[in-house]
N, C-alpha and C positions, 0 to 999 in steps of 0.2 A: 842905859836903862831909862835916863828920863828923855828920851827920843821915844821907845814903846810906850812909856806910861803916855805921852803926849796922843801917840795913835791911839790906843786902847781906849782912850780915854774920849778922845774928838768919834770916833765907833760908834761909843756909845749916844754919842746924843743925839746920831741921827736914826738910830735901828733901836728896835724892840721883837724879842721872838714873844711865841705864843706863851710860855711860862709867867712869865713878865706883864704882860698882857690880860689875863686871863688871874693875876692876883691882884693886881690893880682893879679889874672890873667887879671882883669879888671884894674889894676892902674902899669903893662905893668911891674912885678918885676920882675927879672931875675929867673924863677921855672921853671925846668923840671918836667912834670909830665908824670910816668911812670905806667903806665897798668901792674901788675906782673902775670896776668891770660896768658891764652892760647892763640895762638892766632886768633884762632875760636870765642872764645869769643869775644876777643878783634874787630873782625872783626861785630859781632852780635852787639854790643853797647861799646860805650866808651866813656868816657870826650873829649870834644871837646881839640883840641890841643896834647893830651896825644898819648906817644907812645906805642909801646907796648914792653914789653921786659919781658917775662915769667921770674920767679924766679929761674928756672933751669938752666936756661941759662944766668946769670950773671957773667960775668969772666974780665980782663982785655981787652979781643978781640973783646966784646960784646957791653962794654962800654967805649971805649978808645976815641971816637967822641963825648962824652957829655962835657959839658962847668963843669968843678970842680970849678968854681966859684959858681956856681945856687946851689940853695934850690934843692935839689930832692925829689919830693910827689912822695910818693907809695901808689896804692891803688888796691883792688882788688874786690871781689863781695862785701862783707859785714862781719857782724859779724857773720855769719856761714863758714866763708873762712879767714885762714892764709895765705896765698900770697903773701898780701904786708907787713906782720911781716920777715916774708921769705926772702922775697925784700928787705926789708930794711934792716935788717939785713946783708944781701950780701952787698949792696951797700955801709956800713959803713966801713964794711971788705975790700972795695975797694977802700975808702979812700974819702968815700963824705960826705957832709953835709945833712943829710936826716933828714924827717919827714913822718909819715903812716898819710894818711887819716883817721879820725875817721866815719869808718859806710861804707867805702868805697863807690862803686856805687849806691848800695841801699839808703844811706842816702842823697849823692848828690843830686838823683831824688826825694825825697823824702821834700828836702828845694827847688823844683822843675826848680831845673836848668836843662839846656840844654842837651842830648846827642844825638851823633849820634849811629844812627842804622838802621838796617838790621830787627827787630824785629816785625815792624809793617807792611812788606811784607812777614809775614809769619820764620824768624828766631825765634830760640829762645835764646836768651842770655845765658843762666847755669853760672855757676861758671866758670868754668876752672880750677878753681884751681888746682887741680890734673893732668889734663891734657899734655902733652909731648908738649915742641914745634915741630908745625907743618910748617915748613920754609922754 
């Protein structure tokens, strides 16, 4: 039993689903949330508030203006897209307190929360993942 509390536990501090997510952003907590897709993407559909910072492009120059105090959510299309593994992964390397969205975008709208977008006049959102920043 205290072998799973140890896993459940260590889980938890590296993942956040969108419930979790989305009551923190509503009860005003100090969270960066970071977009690690393209920024095509990013531009097509995104978590309200969220910036966008491709995971290619994470370096000290990229990120030097974020609060290292905050929670930093990485998220990217979903569970067909590494981005925000990518993402966070960088962003630990660069010395923050991070957590990956679980389900990324996909799951957000999916627990039917808000985003904005370009998709419903005709964009189409994709992954990005892959994608170069375009900046």
């Amino acid at each position: 039993m205290d072998e799973q509390m140890r896993y459940y536990s260590r889980k938890l501090a590296f993942e956040i689903d969108s419930w979790d997510l989305k009551t923190a952003l509503d009860r005003k907590e100090n969270i960066v949330v970071i977009d690690a897709r393209s920024l095509e993407a990013y531009r097509n559909e995104h978590i309200p508030g969220a910036i966008n910072l491709p995971h290619r492009r994470m370096d000290e120059g990229t990120t030097g203006n974020l609060d290292r105090t905050a929670l930093i959510v990485v998220y990217c299309d979903g569970i067909g897209c590494n981005a925000s593994t990518k993402g966070a992964g960088n962003m630990v390397k660069l010395g923050f307190r991070v957590k990956e969205l679980i389900g990324g975008m996909d799951w957000w709208k999916r627990d039917g929360y808000r985003t904005e977008d370009r998709a419903a006049n005709g964009g189409s959102p994709g992954c990005g993942c892959g994608d170069s920043f375009a900046g």
